[in-house]
LUMMAR-260082 format. One record per atom (N, C-alpha, C, O): residue number from 1; residue in one letter; atom name; z, x, y. Coordinates in nm, 3 decimals. Layout:
N
<site><k>NUM</k><r>A</r><a>CA</a><c3>Z</c3><c1>X</c1><c2>Y</c2></site>
...
END
This chain:
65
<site><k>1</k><r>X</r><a>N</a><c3>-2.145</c3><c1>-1.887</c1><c2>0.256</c2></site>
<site><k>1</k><r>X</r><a>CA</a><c3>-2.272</c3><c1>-1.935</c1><c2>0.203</c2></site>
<site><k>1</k><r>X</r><a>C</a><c3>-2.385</c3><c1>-1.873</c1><c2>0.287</c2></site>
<site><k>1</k><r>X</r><a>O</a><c3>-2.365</c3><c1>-1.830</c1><c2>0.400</c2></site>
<site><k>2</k><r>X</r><a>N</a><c3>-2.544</c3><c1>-1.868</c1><c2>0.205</c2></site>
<site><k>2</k><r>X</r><a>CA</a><c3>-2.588</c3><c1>-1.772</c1><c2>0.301</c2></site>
<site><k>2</k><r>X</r><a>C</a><c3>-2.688</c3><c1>-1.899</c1><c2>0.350</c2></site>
<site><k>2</k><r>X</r><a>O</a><c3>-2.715</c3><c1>-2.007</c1><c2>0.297</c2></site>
<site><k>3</k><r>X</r><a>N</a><c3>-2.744</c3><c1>-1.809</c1><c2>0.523</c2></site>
<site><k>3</k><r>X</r><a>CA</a><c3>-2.793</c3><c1>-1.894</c1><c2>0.609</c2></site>
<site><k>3</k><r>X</r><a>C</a><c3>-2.916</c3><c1>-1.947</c1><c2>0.522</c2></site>
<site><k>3</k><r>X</r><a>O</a><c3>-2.913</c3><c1>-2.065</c1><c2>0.487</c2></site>
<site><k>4</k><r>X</r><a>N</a><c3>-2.975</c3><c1>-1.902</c1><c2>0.501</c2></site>
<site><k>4</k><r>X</r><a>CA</a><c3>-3.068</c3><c1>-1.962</c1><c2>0.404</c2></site>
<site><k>4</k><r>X</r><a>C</a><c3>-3.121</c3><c1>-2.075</c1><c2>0.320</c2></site>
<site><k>4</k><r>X</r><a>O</a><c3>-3.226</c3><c1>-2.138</c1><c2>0.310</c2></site>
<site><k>5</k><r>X</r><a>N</a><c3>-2.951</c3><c1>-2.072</c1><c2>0.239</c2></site>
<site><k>5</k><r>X</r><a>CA</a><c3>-2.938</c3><c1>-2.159</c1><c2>0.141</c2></site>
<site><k>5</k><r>X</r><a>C</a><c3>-2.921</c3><c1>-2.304</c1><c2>0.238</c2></site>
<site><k>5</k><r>X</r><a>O</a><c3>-2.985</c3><c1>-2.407</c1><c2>0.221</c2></site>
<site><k>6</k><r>X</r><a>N</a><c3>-2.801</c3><c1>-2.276</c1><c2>0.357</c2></site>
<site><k>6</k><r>X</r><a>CA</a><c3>-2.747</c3><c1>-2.367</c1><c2>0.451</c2></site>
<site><k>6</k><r>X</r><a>C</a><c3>-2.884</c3><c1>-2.434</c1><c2>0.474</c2></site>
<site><k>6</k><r>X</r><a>O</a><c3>-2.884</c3><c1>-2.552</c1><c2>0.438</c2></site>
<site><k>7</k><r>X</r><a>N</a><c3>-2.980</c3><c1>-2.396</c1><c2>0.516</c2></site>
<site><k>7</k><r>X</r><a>CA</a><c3>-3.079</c3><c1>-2.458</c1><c2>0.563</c2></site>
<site><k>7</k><r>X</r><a>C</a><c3>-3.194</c3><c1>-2.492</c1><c2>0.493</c2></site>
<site><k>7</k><r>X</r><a>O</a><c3>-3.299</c3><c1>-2.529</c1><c2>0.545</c2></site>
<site><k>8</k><r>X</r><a>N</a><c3>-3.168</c3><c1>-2.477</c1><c2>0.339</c2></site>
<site><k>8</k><r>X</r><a>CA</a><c3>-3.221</c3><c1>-2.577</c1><c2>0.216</c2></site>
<site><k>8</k><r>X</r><a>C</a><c3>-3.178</c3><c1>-2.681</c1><c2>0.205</c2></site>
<site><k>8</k><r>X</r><a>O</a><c3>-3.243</c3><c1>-2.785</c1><c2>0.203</c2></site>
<site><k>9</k><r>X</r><a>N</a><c3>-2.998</c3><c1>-2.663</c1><c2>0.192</c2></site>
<site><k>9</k><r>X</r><a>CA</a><c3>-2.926</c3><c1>-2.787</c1><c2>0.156</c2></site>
<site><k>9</k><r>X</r><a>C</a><c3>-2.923</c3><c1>-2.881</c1><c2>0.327</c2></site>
<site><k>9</k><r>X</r><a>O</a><c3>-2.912</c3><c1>-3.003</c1><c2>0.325</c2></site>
<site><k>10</k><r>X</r><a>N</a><c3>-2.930</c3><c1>-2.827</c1><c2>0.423</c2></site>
<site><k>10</k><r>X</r><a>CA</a><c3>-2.918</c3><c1>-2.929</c1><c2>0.503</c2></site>
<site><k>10</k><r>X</r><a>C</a><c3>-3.116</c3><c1>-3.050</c1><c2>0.500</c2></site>
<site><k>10</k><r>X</r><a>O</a><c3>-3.145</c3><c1>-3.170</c1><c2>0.500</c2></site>
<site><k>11</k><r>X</r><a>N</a><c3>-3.184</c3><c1>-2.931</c1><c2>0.497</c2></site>
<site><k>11</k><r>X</r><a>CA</a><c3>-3.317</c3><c1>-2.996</c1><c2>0.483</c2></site>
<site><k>11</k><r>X</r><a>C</a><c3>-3.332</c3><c1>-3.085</c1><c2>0.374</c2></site>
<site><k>11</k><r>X</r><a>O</a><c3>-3.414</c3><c1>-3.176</c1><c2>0.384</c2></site>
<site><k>12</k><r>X</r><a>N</a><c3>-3.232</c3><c1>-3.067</c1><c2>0.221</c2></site>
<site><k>12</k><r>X</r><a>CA</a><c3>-3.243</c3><c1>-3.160</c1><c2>0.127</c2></site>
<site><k>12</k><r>X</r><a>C</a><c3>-3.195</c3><c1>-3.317</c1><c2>0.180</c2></site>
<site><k>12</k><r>X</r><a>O</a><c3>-3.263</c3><c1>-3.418</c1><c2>0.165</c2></site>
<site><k>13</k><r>X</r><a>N</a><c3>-3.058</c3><c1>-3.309</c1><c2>0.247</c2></site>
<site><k>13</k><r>X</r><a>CA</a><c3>-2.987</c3><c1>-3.431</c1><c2>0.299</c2></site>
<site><k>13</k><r>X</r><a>C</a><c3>-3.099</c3><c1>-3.482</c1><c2>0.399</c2></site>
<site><k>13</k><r>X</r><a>O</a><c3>-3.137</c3><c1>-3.598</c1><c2>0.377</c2></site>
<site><k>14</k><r>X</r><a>N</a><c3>-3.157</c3><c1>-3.418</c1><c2>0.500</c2></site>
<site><k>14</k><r>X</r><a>CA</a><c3>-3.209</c3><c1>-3.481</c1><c2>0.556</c2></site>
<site><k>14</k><r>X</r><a>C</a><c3>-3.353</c3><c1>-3.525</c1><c2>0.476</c2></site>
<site><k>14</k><r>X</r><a>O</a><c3>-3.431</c3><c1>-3.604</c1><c2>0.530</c2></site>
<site><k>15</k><r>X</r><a>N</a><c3>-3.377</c3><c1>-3.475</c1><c2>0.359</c2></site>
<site><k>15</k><r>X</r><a>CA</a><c3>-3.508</c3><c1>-3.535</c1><c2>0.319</c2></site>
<site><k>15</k><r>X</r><a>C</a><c3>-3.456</c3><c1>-3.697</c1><c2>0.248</c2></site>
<site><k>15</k><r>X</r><a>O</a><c3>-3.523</c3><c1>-3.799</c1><c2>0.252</c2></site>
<site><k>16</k><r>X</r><a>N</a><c3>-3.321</c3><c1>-3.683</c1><c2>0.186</c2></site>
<site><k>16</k><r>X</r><a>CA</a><c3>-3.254</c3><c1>-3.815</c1><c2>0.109</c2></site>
<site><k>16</k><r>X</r><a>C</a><c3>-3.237</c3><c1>-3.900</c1><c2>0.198</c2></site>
<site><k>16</k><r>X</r><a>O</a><c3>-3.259</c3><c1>-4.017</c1><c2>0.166</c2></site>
<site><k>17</k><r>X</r><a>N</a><c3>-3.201</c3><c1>-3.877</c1><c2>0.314</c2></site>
<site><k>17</k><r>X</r><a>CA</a><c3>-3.153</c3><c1>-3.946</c1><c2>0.447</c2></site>
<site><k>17</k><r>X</r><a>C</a><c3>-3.266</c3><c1>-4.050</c1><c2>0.468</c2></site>
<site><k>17</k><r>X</r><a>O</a><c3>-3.256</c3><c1>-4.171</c1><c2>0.450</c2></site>
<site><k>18</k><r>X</r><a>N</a><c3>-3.404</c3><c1>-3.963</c1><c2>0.521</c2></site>
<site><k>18</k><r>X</r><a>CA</a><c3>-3.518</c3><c1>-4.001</c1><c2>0.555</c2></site>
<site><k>18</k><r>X</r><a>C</a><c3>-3.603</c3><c1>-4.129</c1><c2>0.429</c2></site>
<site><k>18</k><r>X</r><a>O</a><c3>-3.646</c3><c1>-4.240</c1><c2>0.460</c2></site>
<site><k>19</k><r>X</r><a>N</a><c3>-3.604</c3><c1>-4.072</c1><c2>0.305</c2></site>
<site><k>19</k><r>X</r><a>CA</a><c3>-3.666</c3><c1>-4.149</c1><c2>0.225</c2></site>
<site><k>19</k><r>X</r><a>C</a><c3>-3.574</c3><c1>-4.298</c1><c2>0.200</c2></site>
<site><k>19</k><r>X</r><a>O</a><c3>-3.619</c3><c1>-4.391</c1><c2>0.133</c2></site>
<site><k>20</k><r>X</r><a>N</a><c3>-3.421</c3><c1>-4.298</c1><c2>0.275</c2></site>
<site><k>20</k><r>X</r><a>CA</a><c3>-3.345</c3><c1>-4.431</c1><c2>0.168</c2></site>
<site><k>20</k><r>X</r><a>C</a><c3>-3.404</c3><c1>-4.480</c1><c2>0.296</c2></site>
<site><k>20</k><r>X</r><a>O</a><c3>-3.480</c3><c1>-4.574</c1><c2>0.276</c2></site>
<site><k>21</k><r>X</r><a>N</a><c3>-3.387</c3><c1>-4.429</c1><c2>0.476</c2></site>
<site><k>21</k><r>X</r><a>CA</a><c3>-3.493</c3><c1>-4.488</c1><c2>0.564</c2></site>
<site><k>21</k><r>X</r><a>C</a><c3>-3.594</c3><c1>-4.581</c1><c2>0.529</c2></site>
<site><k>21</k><r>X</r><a>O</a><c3>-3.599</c3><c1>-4.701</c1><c2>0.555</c2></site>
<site><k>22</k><r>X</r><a>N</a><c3>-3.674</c3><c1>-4.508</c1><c2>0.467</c2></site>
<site><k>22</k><r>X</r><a>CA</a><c3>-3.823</c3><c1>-4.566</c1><c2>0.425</c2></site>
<site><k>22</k><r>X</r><a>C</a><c3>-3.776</c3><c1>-4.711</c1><c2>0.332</c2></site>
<site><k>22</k><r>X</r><a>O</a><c3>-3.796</c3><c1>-4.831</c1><c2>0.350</c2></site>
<site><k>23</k><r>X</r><a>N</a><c3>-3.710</c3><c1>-4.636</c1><c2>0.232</c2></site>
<site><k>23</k><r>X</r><a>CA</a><c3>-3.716</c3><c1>-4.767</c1><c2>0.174</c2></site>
<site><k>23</k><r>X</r><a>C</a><c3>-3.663</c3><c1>-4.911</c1><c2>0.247</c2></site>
<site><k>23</k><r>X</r><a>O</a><c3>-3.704</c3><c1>-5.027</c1><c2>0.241</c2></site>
<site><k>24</k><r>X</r><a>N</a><c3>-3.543</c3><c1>-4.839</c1><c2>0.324</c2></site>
<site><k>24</k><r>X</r><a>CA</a><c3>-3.464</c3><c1>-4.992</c1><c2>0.450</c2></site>
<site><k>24</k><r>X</r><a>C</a><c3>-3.574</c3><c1>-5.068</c1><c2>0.518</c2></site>
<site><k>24</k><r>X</r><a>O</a><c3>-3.594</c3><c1>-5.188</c1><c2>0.539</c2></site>
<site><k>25</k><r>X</r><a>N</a><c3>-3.665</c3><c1>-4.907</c1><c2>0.557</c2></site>
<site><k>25</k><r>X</r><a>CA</a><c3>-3.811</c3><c1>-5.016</c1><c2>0.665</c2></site>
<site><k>25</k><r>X</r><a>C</a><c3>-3.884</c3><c1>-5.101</c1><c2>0.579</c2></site>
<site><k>25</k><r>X</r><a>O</a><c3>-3.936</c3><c1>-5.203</c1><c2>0.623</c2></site>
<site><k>26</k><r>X</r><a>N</a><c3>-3.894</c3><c1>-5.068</c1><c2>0.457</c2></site>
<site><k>26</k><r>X</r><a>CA</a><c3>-4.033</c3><c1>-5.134</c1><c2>0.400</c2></site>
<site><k>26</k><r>X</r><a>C</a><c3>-3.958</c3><c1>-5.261</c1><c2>0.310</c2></site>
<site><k>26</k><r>X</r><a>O</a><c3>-4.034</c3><c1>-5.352</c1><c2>0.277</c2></site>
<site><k>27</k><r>X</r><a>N</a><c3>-3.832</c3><c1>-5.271</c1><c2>0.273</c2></site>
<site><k>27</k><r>X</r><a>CA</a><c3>-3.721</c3><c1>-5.398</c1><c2>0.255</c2></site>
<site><k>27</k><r>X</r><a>C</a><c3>-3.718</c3><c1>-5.506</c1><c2>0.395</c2></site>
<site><k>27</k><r>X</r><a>O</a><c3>-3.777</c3><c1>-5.613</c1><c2>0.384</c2></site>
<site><k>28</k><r>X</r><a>N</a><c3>-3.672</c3><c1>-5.485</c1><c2>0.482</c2></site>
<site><k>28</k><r>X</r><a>CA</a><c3>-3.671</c3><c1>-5.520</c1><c2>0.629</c2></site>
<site><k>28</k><r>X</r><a>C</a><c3>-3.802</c3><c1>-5.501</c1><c2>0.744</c2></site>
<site><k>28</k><r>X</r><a>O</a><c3>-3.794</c3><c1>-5.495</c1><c2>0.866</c2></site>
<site><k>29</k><r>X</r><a>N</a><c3>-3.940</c3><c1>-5.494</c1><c2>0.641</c2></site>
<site><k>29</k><r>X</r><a>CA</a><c3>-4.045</c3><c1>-5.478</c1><c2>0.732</c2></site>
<site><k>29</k><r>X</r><a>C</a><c3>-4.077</c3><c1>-5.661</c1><c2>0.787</c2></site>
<site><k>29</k><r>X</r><a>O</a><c3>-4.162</c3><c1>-5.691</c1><c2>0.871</c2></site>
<site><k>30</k><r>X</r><a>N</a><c3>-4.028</c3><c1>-5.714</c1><c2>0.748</c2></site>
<site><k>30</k><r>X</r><a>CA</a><c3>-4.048</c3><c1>-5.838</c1><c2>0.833</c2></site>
<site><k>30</k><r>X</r><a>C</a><c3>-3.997</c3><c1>-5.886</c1><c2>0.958</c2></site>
<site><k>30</k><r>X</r><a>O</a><c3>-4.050</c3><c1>-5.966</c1><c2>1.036</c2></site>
<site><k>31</k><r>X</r><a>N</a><c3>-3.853</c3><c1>-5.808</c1><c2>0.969</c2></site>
<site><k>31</k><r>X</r><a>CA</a><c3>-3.779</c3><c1>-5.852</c1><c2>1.106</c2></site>
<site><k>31</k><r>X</r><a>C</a><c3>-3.843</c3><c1>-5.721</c1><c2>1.172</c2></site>
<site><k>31</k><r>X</r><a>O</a><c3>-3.906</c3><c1>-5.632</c1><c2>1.115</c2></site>
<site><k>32</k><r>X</r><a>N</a><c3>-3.812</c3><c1>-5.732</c1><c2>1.299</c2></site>
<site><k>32</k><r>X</r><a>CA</a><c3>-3.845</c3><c1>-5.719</c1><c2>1.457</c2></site>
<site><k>32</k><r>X</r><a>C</a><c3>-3.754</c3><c1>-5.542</c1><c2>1.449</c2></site>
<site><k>32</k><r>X</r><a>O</a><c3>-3.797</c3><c1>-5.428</c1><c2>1.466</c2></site>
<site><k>33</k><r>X</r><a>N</a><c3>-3.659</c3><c1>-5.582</c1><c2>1.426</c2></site>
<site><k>33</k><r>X</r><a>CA</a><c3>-3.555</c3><c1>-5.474</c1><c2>1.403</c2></site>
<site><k>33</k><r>X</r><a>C</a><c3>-3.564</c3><c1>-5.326</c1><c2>1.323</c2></site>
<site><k>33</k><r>X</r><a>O</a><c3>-3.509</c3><c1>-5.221</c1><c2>1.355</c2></site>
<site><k>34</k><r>X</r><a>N</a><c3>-3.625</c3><c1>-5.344</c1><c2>1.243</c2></site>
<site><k>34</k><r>X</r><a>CA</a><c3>-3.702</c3><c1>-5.262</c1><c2>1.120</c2></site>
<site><k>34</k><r>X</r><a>C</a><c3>-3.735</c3><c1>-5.125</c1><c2>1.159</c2></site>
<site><k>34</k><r>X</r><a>O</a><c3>-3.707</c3><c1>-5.018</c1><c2>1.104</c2></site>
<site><k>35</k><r>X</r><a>N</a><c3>-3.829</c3><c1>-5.163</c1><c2>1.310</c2></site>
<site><k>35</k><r>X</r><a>CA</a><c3>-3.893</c3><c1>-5.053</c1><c2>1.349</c2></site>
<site><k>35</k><r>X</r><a>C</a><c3>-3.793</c3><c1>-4.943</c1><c2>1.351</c2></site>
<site><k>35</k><r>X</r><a>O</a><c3>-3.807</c3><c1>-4.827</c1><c2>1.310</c2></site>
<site><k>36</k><r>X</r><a>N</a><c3>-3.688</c3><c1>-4.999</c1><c2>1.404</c2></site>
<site><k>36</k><r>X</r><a>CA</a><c3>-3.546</c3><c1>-4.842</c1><c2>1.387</c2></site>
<site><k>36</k><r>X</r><a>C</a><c3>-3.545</c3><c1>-4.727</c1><c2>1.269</c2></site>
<site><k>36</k><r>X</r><a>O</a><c3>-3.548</c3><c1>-4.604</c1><c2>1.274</c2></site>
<site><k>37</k><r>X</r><a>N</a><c3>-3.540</c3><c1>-4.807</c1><c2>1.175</c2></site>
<site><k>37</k><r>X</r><a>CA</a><c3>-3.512</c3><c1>-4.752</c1><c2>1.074</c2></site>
<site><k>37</k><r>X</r><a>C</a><c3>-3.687</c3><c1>-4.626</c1><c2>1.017</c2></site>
<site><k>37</k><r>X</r><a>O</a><c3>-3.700</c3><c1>-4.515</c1><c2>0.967</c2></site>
<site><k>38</k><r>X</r><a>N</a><c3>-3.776</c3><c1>-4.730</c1><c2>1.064</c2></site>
<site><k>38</k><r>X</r><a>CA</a><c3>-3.899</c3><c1>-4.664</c1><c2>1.066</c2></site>
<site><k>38</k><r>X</r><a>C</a><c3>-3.919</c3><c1>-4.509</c1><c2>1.167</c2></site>
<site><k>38</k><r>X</r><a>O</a><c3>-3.956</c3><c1>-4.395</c1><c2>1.136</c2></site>
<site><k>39</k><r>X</r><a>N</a><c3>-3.873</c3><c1>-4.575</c1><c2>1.305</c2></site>
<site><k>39</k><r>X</r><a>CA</a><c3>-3.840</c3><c1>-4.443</c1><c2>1.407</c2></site>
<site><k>39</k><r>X</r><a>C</a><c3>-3.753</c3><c1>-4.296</c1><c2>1.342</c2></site>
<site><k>39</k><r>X</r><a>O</a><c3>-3.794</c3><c1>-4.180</c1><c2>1.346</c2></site>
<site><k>40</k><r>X</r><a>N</a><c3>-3.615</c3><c1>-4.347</c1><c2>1.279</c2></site>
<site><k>40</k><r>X</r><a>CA</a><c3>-3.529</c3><c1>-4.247</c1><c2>1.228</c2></site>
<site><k>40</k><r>X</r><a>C</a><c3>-3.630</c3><c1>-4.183</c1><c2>1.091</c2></site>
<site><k>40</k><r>X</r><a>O</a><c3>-3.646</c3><c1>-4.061</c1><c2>1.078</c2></site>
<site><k>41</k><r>X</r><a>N</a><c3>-3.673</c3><c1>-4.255</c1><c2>1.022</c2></site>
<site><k>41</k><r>X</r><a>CA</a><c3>-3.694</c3><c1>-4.199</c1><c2>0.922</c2></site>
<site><k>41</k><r>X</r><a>C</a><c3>-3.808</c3><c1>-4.091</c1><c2>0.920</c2></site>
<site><k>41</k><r>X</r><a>O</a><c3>-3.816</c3><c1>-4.002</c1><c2>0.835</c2></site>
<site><k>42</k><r>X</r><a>N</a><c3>-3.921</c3><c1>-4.116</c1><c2>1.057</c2></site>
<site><k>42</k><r>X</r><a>CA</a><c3>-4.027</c3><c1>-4.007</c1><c2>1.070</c2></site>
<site><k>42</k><r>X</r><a>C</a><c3>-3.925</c3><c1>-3.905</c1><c2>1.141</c2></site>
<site><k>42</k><r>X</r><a>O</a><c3>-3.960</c3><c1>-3.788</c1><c2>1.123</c2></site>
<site><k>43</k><r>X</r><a>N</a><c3>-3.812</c3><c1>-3.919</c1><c2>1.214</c2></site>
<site><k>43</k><r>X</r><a>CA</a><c3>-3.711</c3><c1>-3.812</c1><c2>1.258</c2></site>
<site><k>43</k><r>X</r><a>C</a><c3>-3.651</c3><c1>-3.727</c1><c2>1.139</c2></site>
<site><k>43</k><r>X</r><a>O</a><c3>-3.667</c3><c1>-3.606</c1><c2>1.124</c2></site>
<site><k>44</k><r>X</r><a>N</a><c3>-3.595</c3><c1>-3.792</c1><c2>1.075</c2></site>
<site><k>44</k><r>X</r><a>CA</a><c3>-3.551</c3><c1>-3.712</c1><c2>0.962</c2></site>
<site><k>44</k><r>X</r><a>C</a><c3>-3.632</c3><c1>-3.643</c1><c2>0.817</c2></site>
<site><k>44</k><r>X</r><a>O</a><c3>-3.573</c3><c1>-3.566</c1><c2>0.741</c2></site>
<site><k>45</k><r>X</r><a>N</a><c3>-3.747</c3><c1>-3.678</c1><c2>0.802</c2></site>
<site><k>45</k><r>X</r><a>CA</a><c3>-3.843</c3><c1>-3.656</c1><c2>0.757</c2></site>
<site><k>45</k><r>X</r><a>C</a><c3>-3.908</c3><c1>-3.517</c1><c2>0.784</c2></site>
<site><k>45</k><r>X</r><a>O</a><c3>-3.929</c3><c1>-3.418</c1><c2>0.714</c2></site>
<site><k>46</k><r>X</r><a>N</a><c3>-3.937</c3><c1>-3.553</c1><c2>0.936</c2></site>
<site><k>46</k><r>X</r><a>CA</a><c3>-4.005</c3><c1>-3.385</c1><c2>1.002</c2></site>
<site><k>46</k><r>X</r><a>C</a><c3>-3.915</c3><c1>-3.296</c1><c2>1.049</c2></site>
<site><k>46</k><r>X</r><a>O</a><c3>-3.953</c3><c1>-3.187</c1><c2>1.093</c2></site>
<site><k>47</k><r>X</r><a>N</a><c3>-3.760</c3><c1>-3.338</c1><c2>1.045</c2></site>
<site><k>47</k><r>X</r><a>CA</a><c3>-3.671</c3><c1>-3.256</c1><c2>1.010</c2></site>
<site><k>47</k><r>X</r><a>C</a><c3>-3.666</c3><c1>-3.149</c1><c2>0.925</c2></site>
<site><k>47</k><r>X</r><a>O</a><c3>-3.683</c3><c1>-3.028</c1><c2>0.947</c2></site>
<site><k>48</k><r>X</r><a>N</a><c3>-3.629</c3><c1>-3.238</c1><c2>0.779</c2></site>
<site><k>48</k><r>X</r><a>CA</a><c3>-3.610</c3><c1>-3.214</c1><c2>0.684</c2></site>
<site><k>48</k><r>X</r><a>C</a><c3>-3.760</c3><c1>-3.076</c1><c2>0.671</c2></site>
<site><k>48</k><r>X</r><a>O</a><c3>-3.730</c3><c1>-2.967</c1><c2>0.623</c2></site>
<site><k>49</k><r>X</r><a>N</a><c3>-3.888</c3><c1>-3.096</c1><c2>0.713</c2></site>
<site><k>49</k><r>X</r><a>CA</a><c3>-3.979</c3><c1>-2.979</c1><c2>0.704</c2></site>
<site><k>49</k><r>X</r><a>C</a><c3>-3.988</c3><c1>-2.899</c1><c2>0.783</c2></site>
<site><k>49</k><r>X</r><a>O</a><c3>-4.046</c3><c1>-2.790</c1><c2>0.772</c2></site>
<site><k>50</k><r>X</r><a>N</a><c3>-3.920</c3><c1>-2.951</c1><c2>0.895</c2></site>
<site><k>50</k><r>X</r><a>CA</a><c3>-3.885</c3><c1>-2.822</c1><c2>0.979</c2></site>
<site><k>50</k><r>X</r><a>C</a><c3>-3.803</c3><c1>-2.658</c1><c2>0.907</c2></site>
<site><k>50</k><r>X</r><a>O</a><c3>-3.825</c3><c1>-2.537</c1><c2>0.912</c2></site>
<site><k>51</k><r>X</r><a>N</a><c3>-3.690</c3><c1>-2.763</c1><c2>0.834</c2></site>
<site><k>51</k><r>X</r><a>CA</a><c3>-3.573</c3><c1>-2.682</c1><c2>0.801</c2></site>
<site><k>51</k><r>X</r><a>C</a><c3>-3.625</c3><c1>-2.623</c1><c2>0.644</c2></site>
<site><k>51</k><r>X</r><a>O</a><c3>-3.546</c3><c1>-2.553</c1><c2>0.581</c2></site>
<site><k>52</k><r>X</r><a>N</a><c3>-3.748</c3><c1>-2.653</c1><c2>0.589</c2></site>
<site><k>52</k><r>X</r><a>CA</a><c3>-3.764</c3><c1>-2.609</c1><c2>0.448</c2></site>
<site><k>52</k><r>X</r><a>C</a><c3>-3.865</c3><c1>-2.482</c1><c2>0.513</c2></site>
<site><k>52</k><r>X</r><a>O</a><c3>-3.853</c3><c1>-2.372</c1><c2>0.459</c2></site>
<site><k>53</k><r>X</r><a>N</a><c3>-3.973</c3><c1>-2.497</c1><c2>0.638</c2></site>
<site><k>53</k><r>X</r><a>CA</a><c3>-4.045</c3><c1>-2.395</c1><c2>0.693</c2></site>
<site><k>53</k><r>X</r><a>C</a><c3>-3.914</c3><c1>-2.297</c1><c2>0.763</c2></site>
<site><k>53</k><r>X</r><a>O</a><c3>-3.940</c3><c1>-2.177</c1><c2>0.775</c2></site>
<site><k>54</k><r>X</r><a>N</a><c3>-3.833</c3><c1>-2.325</c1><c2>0.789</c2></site>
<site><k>54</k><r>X</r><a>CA</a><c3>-3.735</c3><c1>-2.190</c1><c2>0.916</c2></site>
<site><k>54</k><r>X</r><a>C</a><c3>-3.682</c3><c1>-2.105</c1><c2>0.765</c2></site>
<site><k>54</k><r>X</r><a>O</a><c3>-3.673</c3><c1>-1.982</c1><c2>0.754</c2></site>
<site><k>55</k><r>X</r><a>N</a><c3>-3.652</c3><c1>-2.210</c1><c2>0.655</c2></site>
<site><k>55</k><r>X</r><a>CA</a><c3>-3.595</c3><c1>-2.113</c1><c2>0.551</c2></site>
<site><k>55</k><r>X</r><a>C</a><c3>-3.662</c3><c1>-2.050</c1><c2>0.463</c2></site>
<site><k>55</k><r>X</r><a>O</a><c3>-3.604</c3><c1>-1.965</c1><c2>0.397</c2></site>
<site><k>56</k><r>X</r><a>N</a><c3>-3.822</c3><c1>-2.079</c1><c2>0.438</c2></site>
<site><k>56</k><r>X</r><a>CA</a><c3>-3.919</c3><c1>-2.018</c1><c2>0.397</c2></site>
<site><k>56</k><r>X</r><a>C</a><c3>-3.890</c3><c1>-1.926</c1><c2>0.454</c2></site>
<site><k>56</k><r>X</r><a>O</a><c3>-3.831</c3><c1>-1.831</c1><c2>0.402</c2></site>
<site><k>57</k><r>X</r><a>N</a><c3>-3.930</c3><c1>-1.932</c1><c2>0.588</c2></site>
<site><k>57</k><r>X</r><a>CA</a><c3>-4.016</c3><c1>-1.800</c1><c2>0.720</c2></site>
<site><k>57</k><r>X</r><a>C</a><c3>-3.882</c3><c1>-1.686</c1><c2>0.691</c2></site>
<site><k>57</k><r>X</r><a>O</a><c3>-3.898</c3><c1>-1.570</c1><c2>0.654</c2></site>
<site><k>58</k><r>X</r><a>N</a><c3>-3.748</c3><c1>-1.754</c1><c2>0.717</c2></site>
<site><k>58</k><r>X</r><a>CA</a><c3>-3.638</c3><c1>-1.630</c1><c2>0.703</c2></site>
<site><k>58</k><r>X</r><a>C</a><c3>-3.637</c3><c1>-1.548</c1><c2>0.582</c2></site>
<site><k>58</k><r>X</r><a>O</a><c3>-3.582</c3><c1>-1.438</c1><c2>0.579</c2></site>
<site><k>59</k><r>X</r><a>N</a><c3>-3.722</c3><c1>-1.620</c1><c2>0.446</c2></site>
<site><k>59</k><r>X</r><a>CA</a><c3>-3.640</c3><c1>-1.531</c1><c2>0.296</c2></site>
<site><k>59</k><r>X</r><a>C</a><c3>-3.775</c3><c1>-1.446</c1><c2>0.351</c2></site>
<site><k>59</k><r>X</r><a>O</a><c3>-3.771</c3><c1>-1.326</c1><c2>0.379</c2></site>
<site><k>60</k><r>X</r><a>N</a><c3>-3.873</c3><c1>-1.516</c1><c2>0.359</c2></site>
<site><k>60</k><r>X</r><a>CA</a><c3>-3.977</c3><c1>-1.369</c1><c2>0.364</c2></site>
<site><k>60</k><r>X</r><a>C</a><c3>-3.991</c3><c1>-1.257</c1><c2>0.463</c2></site>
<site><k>60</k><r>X</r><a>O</a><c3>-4.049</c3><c1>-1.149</c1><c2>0.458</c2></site>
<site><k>61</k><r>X</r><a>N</a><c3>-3.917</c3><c1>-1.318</c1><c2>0.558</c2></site>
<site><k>61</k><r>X</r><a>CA</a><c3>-3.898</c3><c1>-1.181</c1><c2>0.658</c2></site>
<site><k>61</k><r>X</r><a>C</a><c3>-3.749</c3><c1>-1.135</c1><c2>0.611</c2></site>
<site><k>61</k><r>X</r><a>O</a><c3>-3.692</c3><c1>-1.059</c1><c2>0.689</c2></site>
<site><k>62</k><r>X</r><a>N</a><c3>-3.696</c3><c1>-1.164</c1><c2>0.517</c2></site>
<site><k>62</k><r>X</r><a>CA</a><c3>-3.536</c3><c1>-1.121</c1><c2>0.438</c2></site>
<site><k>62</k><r>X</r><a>C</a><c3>-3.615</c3><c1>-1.033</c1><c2>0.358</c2></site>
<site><k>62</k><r>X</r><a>O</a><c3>-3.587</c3><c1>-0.913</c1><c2>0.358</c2></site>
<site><k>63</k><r>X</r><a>N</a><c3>-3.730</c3><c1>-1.087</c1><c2>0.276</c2></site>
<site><k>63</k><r>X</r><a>CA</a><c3>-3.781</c3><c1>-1.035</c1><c2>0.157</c2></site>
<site><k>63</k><r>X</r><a>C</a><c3>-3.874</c3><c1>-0.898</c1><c2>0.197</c2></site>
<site><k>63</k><r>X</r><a>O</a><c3>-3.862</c3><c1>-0.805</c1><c2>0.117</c2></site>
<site><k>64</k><r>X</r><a>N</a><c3>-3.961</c3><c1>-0.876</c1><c2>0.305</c2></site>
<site><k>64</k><r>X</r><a>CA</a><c3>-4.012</c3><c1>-0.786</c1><c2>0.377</c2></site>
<site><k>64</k><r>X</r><a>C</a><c3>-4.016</c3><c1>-0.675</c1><c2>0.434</c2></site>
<site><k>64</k><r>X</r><a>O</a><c3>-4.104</c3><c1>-0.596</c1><c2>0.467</c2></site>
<site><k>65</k><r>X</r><a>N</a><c3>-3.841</c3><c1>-0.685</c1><c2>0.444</c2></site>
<site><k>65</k><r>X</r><a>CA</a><c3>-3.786</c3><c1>-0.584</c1><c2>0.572</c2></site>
<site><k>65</k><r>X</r><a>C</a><c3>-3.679</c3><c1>-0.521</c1><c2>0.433</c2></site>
<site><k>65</k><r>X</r><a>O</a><c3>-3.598</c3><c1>-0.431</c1><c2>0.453</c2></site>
END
């Protein structure tokens, strides 16, 4: 599989990951506990755009050269 794609599909999981997050925090925004799920989910979130910018930046320097 090419590196590329790898790092679409991993940025997709981590964007699904991040948003069922959101929804756990904002279900469970009343307990104390919550905040976890709030912490992970801005983690996996700016993940997830990390890995959609590294695979941008690679097709166009793929696409360039």
């Amino acid at each position: 599989m090419d590196d590329i794609m790898q790092l679409e599909i991993h940025g997709s999981i981590m964007l699904v990951t991040g948003i069922i997050l959101v929804l756990l925090w904002s279900f469970f925004s009343a307990q104390w506990w919550s905040s976890v799920f709030g912490f992970l989910s801005l983690f996996f979130l700016i993940e997830a755009i990390w890995h959609y910018g590294v695979a941008d930046y690679k097709r166009l320097k793929k696409n360039s050269t």
